[in-house]
N, C-alpha and C positions, 0 to 999 in steps of 0.2 A: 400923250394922253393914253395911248391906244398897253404902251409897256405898261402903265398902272394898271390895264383893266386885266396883262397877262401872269403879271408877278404877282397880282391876288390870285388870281386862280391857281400859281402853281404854288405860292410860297401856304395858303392854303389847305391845298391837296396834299401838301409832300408834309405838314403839320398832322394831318390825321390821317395817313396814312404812316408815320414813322411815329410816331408818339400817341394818338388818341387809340385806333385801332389796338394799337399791342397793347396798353394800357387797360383797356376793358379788357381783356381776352387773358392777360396773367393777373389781373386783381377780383373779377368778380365770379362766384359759381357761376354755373349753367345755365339755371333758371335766369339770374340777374343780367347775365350777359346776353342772351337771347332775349329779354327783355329787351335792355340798352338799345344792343346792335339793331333791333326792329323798328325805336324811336327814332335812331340818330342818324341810320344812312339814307333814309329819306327826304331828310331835313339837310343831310350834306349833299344831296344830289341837288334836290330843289335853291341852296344857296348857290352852286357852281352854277343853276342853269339862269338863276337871276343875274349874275353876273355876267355871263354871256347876254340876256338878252339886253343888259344897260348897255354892253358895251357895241351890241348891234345894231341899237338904237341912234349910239353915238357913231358909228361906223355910216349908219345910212345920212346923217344930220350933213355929215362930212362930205358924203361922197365918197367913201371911202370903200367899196364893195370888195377891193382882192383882201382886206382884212375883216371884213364882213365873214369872206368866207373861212376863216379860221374859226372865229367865233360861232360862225353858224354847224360848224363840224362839232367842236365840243359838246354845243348845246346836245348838238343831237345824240352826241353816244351819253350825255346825262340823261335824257328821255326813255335811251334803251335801259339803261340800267334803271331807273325808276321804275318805269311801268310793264318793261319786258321781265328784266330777269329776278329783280327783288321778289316779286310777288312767287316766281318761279322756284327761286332759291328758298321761299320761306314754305312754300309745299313739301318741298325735298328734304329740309329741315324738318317740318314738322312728323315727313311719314318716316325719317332716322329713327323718331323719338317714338314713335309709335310702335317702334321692334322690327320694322319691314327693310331689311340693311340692304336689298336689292338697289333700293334707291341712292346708297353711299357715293354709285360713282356717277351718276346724275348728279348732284350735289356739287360735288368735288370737280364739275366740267362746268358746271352754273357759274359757282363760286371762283376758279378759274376766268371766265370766260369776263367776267365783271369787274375782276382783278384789270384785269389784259386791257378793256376797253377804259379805265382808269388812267393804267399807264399809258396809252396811248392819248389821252389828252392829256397828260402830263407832258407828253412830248412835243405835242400840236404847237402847244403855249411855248414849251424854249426854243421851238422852232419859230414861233410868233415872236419872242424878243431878241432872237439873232438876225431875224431878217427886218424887223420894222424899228429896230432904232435909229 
């Protein structure tokens, strides 16, 4: 049960992050993409974290708490990147656009730093399905 809830999160993640992401960023101008990017990675944080919470749900139903706490790690770097660094990265982004280029390497440590905490639940999860099969 518990590989279903980590092979969606990763097979998922590594879908838009290898395909959707690059996709928007070489097909749409600036304006469109900065649009997009501002709908859609909220919407992809918020589905990773719903999957973790079904699957912590199902974790506690179990008894199941040492893979509770995989699930409960995920969730949490999707909350940082939600409500930490999104909002952070879209100020940084907006003062780019605004002519004030001080900001670029703020941006690019944000933007960075949300990457990083990504890939590390991506790894959380293949460490979730090598140890609990």
């Amino acid at each position: 049960m518990y590989i279903i809830f980590f092979t969606t999160l990763l097979s998922y993640m590594f879908f838009f992050a290898l395909i959707v992401a690059p996709s928007i960023n070489n097909t749409l101008d600036d304006k469109g993409r900065t649009d997009l990017l501002r709908n859609i990675f909220p919407k992809n944080f918020k589905f990773g974290l719903l999957i973790c919470i079904l699957a912590m749900g199902t974790c506690f139903i179990k008894n199941q708490l040492n893979i509770a706490i995989f699930f409960s790690l995920i969730a949490f770097l999707f909350l940082i990147n939600l409500y930490l660094l999104v909002p952070y990265i879209n100020n940084a982004s907006d003062k780019l656009k605004s002519g004030k280029k001080k900001y670029s390497a703020i941006f690019k440590k944000l933007h960075f730093l949300s990457v990083l905490l990504y890939l590390i639940q991506m790894i959380i999860a293949l460490v979730g399905i090598f140890l609990f099969i």
